[in-house]
Biotite code that builds the C-alpha atoms (Angstrom):
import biotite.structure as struc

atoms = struc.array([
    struc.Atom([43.128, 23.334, -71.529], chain_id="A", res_id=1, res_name="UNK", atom_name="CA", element="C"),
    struc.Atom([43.403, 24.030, -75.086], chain_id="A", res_id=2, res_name="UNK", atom_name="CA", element="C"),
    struc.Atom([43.203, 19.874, -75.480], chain_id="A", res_id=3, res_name="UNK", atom_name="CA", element="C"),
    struc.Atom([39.936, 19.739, -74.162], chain_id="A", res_id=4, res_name="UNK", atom_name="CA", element="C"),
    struc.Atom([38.284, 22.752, -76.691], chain_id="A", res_id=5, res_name="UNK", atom_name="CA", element="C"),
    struc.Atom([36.969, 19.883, -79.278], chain_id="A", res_id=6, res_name="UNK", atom_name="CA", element="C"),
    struc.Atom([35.311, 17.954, -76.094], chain_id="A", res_id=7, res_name="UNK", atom_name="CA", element="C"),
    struc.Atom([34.108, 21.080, -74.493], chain_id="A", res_id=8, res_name="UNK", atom_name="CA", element="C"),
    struc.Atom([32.659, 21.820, -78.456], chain_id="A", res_id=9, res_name="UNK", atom_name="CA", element="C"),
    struc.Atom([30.866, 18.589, -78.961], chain_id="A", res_id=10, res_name="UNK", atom_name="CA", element="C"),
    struc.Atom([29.592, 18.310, -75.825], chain_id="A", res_id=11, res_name="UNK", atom_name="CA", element="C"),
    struc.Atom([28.379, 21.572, -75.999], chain_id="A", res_id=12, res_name="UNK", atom_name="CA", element="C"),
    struc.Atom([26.783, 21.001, -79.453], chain_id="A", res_id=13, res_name="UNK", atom_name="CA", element="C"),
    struc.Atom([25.061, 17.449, -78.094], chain_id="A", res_id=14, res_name="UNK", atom_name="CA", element="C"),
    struc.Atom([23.128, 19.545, -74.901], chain_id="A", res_id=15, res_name="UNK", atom_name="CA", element="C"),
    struc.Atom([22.122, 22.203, -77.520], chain_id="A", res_id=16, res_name="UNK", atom_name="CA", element="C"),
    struc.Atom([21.048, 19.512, -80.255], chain_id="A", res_id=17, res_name="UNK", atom_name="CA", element="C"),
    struc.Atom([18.991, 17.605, -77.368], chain_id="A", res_id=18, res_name="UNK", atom_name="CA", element="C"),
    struc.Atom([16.983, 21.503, -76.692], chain_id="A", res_id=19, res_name="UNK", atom_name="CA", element="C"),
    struc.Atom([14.037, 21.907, -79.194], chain_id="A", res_id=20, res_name="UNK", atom_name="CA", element="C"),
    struc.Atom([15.118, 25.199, -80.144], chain_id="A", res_id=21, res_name="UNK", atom_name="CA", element="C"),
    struc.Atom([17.486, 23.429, -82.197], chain_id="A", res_id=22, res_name="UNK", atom_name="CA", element="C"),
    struc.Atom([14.843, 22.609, -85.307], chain_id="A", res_id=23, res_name="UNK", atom_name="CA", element="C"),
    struc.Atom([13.063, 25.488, -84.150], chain_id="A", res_id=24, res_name="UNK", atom_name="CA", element="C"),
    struc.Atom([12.572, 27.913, -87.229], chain_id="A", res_id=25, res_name="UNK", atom_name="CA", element="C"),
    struc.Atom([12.719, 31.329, -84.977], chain_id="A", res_id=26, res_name="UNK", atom_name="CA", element="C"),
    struc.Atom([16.170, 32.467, -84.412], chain_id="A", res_id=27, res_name="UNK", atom_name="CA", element="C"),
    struc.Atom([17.153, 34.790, -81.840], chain_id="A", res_id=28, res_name="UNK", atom_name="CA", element="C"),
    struc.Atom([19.754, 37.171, -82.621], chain_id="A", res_id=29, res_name="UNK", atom_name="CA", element="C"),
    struc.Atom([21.197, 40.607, -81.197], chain_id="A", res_id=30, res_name="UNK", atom_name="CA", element="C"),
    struc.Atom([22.200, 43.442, -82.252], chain_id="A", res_id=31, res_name="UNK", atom_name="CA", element="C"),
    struc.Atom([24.119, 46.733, -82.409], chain_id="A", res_id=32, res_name="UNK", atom_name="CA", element="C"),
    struc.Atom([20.863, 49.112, -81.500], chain_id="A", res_id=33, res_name="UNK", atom_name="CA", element="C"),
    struc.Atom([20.539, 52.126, -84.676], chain_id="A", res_id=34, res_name="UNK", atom_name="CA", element="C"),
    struc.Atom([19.759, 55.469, -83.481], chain_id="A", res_id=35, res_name="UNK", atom_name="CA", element="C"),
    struc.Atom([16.536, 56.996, -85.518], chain_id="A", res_id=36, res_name="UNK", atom_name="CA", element="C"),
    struc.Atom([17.781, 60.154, -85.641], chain_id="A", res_id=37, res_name="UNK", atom_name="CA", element="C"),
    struc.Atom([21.122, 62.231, -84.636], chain_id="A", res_id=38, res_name="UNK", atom_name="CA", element="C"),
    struc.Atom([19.252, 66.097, -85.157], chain_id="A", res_id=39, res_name="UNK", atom_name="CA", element="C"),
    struc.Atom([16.540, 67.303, -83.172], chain_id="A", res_id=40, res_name="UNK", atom_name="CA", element="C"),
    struc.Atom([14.588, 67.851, -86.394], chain_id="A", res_id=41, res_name="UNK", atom_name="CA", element="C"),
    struc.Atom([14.966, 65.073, -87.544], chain_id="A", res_id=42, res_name="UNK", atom_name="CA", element="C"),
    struc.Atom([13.656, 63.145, -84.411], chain_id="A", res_id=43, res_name="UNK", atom_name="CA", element="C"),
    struc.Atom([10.783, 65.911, -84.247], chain_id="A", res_id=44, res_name="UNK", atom_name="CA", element="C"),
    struc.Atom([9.513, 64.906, -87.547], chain_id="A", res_id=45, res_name="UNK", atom_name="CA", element="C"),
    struc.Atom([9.933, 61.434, -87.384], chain_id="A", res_id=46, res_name="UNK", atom_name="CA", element="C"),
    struc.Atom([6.376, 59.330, -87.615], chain_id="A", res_id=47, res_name="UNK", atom_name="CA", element="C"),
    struc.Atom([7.962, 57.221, -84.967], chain_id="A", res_id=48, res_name="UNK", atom_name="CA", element="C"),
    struc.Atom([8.507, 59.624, -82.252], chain_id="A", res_id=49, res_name="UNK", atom_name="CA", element="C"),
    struc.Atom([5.944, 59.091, -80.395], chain_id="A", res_id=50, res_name="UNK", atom_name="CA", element="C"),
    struc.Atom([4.652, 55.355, -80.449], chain_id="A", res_id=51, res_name="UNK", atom_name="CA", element="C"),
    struc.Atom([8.808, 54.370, -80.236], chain_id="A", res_id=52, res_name="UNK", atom_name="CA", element="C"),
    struc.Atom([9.293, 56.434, -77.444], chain_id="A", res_id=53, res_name="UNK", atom_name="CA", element="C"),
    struc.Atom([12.179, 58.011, -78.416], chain_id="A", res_id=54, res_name="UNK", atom_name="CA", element="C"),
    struc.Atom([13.424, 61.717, -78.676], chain_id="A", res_id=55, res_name="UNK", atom_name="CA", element="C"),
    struc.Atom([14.834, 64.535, -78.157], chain_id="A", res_id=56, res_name="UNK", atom_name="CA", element="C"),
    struc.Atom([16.807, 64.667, -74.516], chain_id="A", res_id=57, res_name="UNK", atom_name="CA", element="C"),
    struc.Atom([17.967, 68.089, -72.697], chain_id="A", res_id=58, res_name="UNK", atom_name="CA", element="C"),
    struc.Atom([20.446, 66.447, -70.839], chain_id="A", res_id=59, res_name="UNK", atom_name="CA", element="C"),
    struc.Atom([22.176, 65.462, -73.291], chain_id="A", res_id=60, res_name="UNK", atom_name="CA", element="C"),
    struc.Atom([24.260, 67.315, -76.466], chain_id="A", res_id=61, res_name="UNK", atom_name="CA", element="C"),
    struc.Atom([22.481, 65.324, -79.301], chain_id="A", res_id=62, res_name="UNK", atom_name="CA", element="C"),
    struc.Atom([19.058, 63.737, -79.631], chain_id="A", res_id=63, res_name="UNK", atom_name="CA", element="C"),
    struc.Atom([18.743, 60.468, -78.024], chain_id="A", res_id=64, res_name="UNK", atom_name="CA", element="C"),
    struc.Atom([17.749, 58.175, -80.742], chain_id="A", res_id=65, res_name="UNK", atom_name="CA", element="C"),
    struc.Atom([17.609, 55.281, -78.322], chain_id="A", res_id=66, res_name="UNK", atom_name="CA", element="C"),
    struc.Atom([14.336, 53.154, -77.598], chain_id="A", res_id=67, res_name="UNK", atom_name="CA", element="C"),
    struc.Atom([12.782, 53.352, -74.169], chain_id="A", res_id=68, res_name="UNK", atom_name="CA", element="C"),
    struc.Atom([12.112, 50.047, -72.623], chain_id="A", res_id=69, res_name="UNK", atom_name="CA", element="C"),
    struc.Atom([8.427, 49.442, -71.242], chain_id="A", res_id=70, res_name="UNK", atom_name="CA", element="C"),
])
């Protein structure tokens, strides 16, 4: 199995060269999400609150910092 990991590579890298994302100049990444704010002050006074839609959460021990999906 471990043999066939520079095949499995360059065959991999061929389909993915063929795809036009590959000279496309946008690249999609991910990442680790950052919460906005840990305090409840801090997430009250925030000029993001609101039009992020995140906040404060009773259910929970700290603020939820987390963006809600639409």
């Amino acid at each position: 199995m471990r043999a066939a990991l520079p095949l499995l590579k360059r065959a991999i890298r061929v389909v993915a060269a063929d795809a036009d994302l590959w000279t496309d100049a946008t690249w999609v990444i991910d990442s680790t999400p950052v919460e906005c704010g840990r305090s409840r002050p801090t997430v009250k006074r925030s000029d993001l609150a609101g039009w992020a839609g995140y906040g404060y959460c009773a259910s929970h021990s700290k603020s939820s910092g987390d963006c809600r999906c639409i």
